[in-house]
ZAZA-976378 format. One line per 4 residues: number of its first residue (from 1); their letters; for each residue x, y, z of N, C-alpha, C. Coordinates in nm, 3 decimals, padded with zeros to 5 digits. Layout:
# residues N
NUM = a = X Y Z X Y Z X Y Z  ...
This chain:
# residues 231
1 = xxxx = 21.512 -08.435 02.903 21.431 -08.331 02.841 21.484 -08.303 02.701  21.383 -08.288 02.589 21.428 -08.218 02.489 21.466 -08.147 02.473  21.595 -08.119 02.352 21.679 -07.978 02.384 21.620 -07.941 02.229  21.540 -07.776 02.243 21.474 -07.727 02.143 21.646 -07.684 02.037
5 = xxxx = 21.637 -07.629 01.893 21.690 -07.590 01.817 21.669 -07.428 01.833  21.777 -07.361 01.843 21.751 -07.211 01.853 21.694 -07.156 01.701  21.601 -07.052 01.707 21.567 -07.033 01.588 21.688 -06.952 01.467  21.787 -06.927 01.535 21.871 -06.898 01.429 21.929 -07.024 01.356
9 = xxxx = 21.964 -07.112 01.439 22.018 -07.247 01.368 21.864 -07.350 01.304  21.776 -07.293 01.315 21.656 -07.370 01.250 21.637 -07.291 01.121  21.671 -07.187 01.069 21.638 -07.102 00.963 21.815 -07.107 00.888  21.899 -07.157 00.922 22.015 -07.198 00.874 22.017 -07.312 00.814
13 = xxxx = 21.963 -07.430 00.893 21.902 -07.574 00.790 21.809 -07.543 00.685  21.700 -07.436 00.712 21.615 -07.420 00.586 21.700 -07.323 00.474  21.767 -07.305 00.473 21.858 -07.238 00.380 21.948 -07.335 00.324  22.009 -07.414 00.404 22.110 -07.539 00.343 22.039 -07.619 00.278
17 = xxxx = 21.907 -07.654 00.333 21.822 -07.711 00.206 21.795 -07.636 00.110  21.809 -07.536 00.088 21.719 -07.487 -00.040 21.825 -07.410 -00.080  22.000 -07.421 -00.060 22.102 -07.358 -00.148 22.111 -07.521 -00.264  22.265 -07.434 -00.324 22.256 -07.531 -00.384 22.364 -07.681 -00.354
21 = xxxx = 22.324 -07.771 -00.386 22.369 -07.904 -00.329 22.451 -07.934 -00.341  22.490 -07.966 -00.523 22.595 -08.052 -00.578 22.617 -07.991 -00.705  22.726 -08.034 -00.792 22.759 -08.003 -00.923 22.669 -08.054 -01.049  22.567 -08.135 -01.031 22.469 -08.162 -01.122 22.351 -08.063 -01.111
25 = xxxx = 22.328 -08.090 -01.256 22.184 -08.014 -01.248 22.098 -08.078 -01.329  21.995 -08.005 -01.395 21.882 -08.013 -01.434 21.843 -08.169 -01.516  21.930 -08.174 -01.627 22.004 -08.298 -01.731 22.087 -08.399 -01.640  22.088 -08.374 -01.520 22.196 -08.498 -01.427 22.170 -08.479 -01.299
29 = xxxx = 22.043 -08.525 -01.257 21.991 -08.501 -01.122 22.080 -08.548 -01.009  22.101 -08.526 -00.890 22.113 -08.590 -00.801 22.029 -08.675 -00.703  22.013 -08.808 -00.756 21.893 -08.873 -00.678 21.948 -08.894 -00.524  21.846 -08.872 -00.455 21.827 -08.875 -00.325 21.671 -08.931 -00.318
33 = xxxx = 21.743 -09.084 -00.245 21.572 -09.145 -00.198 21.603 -09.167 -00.038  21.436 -09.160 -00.056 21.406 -09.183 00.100 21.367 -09.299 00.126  21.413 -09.373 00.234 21.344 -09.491 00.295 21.272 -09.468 00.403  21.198 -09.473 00.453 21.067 -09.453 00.544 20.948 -09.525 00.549
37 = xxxx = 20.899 -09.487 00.662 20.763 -09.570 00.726 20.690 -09.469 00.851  20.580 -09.498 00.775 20.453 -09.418 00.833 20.444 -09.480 00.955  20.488 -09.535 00.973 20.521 -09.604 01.153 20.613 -09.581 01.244  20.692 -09.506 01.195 20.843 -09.508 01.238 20.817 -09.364 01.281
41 = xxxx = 20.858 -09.305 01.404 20.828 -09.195 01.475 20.942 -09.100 01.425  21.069 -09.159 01.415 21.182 -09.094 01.383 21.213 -09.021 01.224  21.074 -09.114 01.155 21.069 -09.051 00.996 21.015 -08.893 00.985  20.941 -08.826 01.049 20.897 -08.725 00.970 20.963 -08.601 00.955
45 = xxxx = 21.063 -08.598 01.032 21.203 -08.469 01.002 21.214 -08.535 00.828  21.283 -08.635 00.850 21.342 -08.671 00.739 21.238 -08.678 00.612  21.157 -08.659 00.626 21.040 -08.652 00.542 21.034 -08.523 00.480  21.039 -08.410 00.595 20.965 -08.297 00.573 21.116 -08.230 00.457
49 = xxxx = 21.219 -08.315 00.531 21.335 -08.246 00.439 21.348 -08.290 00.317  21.258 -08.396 00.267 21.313 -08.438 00.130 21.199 -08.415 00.042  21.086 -08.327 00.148 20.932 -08.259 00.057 21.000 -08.115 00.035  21.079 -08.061 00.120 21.197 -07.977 00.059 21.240 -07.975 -00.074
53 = xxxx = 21.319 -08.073 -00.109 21.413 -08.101 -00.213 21.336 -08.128 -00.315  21.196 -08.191 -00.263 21.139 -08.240 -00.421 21.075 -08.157 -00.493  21.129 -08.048 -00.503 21.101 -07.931 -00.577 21.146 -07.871 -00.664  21.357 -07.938 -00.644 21.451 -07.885 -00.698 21.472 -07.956 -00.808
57 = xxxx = 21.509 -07.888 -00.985 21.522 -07.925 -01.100 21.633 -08.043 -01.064  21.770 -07.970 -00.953 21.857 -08.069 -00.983 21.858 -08.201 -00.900  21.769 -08.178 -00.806 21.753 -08.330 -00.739 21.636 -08.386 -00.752  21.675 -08.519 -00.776 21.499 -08.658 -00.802 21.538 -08.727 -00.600
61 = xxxx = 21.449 -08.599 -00.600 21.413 -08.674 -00.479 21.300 -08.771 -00.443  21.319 -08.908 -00.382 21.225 -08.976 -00.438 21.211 -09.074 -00.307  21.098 -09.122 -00.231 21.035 -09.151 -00.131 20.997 -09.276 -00.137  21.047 -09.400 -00.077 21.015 -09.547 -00.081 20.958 -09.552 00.046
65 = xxxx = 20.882 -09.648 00.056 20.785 -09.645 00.172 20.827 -09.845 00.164  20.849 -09.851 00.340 20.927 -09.982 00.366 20.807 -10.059 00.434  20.839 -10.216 00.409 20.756 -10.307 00.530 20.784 -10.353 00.628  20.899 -10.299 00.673 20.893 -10.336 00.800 20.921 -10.338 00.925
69 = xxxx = 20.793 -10.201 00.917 20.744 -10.168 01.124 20.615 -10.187 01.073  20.575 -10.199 00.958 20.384 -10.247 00.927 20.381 -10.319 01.103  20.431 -10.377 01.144 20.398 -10.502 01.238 20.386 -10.402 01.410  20.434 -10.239 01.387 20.406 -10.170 01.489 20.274 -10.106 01.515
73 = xxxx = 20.151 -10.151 01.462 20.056 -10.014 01.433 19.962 -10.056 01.338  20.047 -09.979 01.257 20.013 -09.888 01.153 20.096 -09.897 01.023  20.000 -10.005 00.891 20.037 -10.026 00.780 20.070 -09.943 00.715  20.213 -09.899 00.673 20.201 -09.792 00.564 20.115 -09.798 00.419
77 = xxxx = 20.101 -09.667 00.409 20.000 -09.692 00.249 20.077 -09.689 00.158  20.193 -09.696 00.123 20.252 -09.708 -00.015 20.381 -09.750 00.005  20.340 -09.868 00.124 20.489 -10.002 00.135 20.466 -10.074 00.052  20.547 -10.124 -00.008 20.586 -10.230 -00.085 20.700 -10.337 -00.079
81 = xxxx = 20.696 -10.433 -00.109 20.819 -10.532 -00.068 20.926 -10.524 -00.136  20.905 -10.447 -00.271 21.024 -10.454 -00.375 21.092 -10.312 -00.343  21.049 -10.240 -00.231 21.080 -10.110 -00.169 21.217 -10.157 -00.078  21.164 -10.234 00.003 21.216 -10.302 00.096 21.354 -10.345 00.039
85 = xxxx = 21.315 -10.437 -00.050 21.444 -10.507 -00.114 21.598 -10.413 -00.197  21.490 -10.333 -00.263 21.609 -10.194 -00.253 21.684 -10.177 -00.137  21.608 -10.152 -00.061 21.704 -10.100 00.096 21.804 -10.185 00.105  21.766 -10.287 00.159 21.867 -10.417 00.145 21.979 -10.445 00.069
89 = xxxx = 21.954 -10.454 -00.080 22.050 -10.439 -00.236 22.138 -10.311 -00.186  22.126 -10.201 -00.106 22.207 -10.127 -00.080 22.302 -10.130 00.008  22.267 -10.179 00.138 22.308 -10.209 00.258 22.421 -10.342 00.172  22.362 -10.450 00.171 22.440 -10.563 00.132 22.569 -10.479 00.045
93 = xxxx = 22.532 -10.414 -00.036 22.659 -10.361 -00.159 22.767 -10.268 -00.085  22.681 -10.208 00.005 22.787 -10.113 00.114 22.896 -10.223 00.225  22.878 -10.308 00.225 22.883 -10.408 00.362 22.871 -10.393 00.470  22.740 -10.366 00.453 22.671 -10.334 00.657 22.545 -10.444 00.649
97 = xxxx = 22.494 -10.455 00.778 22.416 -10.584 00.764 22.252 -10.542 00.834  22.282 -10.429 00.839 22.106 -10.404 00.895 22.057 -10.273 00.795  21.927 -10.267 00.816 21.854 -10.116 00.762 21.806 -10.033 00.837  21.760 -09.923 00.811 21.709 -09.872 00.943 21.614 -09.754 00.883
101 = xxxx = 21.531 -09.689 00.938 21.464 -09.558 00.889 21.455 -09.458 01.024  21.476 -09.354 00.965 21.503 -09.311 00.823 21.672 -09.343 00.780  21.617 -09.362 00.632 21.758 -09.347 00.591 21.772 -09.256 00.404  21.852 -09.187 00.388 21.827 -09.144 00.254 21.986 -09.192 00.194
105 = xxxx = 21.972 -09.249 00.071 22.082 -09.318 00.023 22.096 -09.185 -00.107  22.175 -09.104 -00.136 22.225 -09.031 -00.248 22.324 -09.065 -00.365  22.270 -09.058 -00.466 22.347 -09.164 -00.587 22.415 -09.311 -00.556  22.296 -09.330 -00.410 22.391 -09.506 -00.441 22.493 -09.457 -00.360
109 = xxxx = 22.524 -09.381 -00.294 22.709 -09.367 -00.292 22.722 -09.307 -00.155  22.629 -09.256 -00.089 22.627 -09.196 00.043 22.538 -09.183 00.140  22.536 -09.211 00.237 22.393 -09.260 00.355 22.422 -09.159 00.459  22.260 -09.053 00.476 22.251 -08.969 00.562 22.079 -09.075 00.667
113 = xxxx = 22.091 -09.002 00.788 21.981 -09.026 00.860 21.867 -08.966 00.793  21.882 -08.838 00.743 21.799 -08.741 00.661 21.726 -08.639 00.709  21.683 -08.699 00.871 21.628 -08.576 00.982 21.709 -08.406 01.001  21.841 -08.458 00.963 21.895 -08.381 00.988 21.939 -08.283 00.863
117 = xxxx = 21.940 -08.129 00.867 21.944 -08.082 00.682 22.064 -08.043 00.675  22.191 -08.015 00.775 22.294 -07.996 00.730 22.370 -08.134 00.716  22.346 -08.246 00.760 22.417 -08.411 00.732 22.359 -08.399 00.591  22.228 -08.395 00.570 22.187 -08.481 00.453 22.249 -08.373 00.306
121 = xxxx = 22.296 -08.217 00.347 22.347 -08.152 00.192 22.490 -08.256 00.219  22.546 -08.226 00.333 22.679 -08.308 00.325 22.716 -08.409 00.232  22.543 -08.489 00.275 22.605 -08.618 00.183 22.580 -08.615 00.069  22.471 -08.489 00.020 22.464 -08.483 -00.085 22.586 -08.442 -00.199
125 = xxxx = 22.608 -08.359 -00.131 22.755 -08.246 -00.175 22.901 -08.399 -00.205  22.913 -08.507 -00.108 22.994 -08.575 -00.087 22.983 -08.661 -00.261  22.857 -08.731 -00.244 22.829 -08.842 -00.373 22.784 -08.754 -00.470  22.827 -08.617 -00.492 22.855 -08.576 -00.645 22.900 -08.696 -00.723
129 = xxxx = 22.792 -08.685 -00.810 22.862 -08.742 -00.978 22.898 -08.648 -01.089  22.885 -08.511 -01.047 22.916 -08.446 -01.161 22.806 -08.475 -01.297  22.906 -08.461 -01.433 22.801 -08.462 -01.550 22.881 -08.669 -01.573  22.931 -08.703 -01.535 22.991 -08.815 -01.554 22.849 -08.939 -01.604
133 = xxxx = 22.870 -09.059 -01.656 22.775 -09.143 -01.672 22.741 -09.098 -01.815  22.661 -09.228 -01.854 22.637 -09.207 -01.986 22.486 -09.165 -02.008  22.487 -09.065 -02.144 22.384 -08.959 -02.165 22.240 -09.075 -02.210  22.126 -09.054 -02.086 21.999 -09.049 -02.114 21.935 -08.992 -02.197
137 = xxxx = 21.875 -09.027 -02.289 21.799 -08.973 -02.381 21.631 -09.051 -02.387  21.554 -08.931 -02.438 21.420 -09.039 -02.446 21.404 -09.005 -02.586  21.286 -09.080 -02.675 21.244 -09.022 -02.815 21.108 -09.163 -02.837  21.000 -09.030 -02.855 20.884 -09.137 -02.788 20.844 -09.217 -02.687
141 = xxxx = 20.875 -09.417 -02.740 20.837 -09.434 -02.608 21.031 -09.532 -02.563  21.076 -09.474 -02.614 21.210 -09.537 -02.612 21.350 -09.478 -02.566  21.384 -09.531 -02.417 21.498 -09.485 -02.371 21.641 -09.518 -02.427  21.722 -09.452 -02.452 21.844 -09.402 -02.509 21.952 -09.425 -02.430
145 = xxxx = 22.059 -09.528 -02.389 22.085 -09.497 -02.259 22.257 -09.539 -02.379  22.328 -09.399 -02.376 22.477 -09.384 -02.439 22.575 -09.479 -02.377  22.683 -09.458 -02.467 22.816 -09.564 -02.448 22.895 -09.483 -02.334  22.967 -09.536 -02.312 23.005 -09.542 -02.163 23.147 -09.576 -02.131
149 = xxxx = 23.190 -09.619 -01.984 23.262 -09.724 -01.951 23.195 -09.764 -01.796  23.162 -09.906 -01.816 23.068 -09.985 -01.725 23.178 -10.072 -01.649  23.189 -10.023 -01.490 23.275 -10.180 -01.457 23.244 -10.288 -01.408  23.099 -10.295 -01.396 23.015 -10.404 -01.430 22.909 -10.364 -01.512
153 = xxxx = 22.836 -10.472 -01.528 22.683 -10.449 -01.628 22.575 -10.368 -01.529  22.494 -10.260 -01.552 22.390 -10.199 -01.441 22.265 -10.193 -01.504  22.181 -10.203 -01.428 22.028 -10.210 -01.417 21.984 -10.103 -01.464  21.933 -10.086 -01.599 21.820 -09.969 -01.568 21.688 -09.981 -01.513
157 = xxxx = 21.707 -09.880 -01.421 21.561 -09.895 -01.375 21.461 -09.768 -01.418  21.330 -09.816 -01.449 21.201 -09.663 -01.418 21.165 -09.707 -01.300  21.115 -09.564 -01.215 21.066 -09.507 -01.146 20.937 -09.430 -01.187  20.835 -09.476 -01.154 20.703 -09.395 -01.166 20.703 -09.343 -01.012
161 = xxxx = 20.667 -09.229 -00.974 20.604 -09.180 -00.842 20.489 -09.081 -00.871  20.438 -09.008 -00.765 20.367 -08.930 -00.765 20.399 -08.813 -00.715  20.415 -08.692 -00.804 20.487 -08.594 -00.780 20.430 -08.481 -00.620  20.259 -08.545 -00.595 20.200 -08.404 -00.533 20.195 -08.418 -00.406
165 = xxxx = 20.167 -08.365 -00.314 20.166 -08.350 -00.157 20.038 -08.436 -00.132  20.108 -08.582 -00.108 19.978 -08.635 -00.032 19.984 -08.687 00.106  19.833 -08.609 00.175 19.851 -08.635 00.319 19.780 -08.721 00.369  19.807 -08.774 00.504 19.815 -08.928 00.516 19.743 -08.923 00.643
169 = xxxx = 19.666 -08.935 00.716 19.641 -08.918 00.861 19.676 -09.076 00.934  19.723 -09.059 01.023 19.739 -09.189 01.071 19.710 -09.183 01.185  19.638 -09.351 01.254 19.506 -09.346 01.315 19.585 -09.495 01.383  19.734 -09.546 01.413 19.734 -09.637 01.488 19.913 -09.578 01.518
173 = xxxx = 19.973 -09.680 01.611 20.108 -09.694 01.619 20.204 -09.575 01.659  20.328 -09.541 01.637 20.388 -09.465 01.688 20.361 -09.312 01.617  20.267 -09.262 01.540 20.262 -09.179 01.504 20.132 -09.142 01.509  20.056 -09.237 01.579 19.888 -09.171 01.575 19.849 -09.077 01.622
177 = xxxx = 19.814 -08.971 01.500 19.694 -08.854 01.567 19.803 -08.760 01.487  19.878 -08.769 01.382 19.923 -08.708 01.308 19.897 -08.749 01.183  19.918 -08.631 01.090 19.915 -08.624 00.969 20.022 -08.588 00.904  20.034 -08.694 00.806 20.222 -08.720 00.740 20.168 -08.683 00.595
181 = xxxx = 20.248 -08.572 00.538 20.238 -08.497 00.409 20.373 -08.602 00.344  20.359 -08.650 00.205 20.446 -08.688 00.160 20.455 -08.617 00.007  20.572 -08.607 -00.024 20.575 -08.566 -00.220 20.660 -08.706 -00.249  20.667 -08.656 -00.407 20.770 -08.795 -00.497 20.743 -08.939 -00.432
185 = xxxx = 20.607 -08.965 -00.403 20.607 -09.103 -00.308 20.609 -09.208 -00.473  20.744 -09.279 -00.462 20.719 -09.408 -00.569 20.616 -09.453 -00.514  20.563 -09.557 -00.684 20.463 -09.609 -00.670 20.496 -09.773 -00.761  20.572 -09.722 -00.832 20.657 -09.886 -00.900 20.802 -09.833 -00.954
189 = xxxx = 20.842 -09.970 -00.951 20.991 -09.959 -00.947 21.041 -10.123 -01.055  21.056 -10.029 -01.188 21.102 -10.185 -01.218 21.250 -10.192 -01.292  21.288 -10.297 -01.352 21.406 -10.325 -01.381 21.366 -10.344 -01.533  21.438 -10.283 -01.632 21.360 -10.253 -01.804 21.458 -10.286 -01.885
193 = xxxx = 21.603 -10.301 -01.848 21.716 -10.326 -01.917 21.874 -10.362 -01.841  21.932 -10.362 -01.939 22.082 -10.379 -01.880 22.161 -10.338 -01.946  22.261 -10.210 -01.896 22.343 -10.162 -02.007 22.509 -10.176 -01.946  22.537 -10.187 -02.006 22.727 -10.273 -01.974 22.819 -10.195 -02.081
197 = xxxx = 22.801 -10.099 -02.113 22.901 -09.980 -02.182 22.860 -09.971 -02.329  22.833 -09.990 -02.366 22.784 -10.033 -02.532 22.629 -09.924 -02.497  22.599 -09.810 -02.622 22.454 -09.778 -02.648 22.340 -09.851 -02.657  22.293 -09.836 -02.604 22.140 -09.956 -02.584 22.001 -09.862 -02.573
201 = xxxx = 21.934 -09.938 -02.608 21.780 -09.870 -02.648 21.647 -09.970 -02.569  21.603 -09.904 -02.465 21.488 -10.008 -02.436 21.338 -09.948 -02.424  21.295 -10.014 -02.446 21.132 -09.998 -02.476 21.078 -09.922 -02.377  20.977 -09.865 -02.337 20.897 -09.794 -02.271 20.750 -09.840 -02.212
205 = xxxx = 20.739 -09.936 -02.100 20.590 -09.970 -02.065 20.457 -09.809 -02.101  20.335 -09.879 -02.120 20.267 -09.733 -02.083 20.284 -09.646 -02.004  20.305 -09.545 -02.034 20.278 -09.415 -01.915 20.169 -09.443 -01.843  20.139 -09.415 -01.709 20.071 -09.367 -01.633 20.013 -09.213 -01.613
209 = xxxx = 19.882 -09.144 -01.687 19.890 -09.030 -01.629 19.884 -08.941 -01.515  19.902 -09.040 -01.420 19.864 -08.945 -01.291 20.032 -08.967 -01.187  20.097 -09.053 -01.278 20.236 -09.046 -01.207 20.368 -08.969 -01.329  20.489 -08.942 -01.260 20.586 -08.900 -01.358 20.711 -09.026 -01.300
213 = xxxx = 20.755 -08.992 -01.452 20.856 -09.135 -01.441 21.011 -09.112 -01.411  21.099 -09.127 -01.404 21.244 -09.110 -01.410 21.334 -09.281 -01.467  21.485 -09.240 -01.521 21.523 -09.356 -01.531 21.645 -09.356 -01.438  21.711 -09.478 -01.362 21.814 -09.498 -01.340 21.900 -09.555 -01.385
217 = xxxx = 22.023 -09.521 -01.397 22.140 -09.678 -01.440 22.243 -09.649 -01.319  22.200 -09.811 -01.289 22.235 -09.848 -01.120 22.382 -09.932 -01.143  22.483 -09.888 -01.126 22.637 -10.069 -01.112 22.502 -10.130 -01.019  22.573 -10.273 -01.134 22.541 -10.379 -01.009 22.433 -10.418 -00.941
221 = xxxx = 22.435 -10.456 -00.809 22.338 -10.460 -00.714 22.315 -10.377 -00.638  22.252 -10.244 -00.615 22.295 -10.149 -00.472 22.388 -10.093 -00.502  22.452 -10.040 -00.630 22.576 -10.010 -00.615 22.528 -09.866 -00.667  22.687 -09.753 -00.747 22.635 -09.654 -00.759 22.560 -09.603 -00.824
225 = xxxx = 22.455 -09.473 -00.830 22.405 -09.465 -00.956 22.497 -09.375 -01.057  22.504 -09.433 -01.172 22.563 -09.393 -01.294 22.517 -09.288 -01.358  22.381 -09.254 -01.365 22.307 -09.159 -01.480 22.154 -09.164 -01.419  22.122 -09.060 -01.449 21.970 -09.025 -01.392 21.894 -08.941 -01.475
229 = xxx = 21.743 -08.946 -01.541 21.663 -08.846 -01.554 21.526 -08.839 -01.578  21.499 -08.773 -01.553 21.304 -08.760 -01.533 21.262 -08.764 -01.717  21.174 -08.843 -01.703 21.116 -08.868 -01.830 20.985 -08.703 -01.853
C-alpha cells in the first residue's frame, strides 16, 4: 500500500522549493535540467518540482524531454535525440553507465531523482558554483564569454526553450488519461563555440520570438558547468 505524505511534511517540501537554494543569483544562475519522458510514470513529481523552480531569477531551470520509453506508449512531444545524448555526455563524464528518468543534473556537478524537493535543494545547495566562471556578456547579437582559467577547452552552448506552462494530455502508455503541465521545455540545443580561457566572442543565430534563450559554458564532455545566463 501507498504510504501518503503527512500534510505537514508536504507543505515543508513546498517551502524548500521556494526558499532559497544556492549562493548564485540572478547574473549566475544555477542550472538545473530535467531529463524526462511523457511516458515515464515516475516523471511527474519531478516535473511538477522543477515548474516550481522555473520561476526563480536564480535558477535556469530547464526541461529535456528523452527518447527513450517513446517505445512504451506514448511518444513524447518534445523528445529529441540530441536531448538524449546530453543525458549520456553526462553519465559517461560521471562514470556510471546507465540513464534513467527522472533525473535532474545541477551545474553538471550533481544528480538528484528530482521527485523528491528536499534531495533535489540538497543537490542544488551541494553543486554551488558561487559567482566563479568567466563573465557572460551579450551586446546585440554577440556573446561575450571572459578570460578565465579553463582545465580543459568547454562548449558553449545556447539553449532556446519555451518559457510558458504547456499542457500535454496524454492518450497512450504509462501515463494515459493524464495531463502533464510542463514550463522551460527546451526546444534546441546547440554547440556555438569553444572557449579554453582566453576572451572569445561568438556570433548569435536568429532569435526565435516565441522562445527565450540562455548560454552555457560546459568543461568538456558532460562535465561541469562553468558560467550560465539567460539571454
Amino acid at each position: 500500500m501507498t504510504k501518503r505524505m503527512p500534510r505537514l511534511l508536504l507543505a515543508a517540501a513546498a517551502i524548500s522549493i521556494a526558499s532559497p537554494a544556492a549562493g548564485n543569483d540572478a547574473a549566475h544562475p544555477t542550472v538545473v535540467e530535467l531529463y524526462q519522458s511523457q511516458g515515464c510514470s515516475s516523471c511527474p513529481p519531478a516535473i511538477a518540482n522543477i515548474n516550481k523552480l522555473a520561476v526563480r531569477p536564480d535558477i535556469l531551470a530547464l526541461t529535456f524531454a528523452v527518447t527513450y520509453w517513446d517505445q512504451l506508449g506514448w511518444k513524447d512531444t518534445f523528445a529529441r535525440p540530441e536531448f538524449t545524448a546530453r543525458q549520456w555526455a553526462f553519465v559517461h563524464a560521471s562514470g556510471r553507465s546507465n540513464v534513467a528518468t527522472p533525473q535532474t543534473i545541477v551545474n553538471g556537478r550533481a544528480t538528484a531523482n528530482g521527485g523528491d524537493a528536499g534531495e533535489l535543494i540538497a543537490a542544488i545547495r551541494s553543486a554551488d558554483r558561487g559567482k566563479s566562471g568567466p563573465a557572460i556578456t551579450i551586446s546585440h547579437d554577440m556573446v561575450q564569454v571572459g578570460p578565465g582559467v579553463a582545465v580543459k577547452p568547454a562548449t558553449i552552448w545556447l539553449v532556446r526553450y519555451d518559457p510558458r506552462p504547456l499542457n500535454v494530455p496524454i492518450r497512450a502508455g504509462e501515463n494515459d488519461g493524464r495531463t502533464i503541465t510542463h514550463r522551460n521545455v527546451v526546444r534546441s540545443l546547440s554547440a556555438i563555440g569553444i572557449w579554453a580561457g582566453k576572451a572569445v566572442g561568438v556570433s548569435l543565430p536568429r532569435r526565435d520570438a516565441n522562445l527565450r534563450s540562455a548560454i552555457l559554458v560546459q568543461s568538456g564532455a558532460g562535465g561541469p558547468i562553468l558560467a550560465a545566463a539567460r539571454l
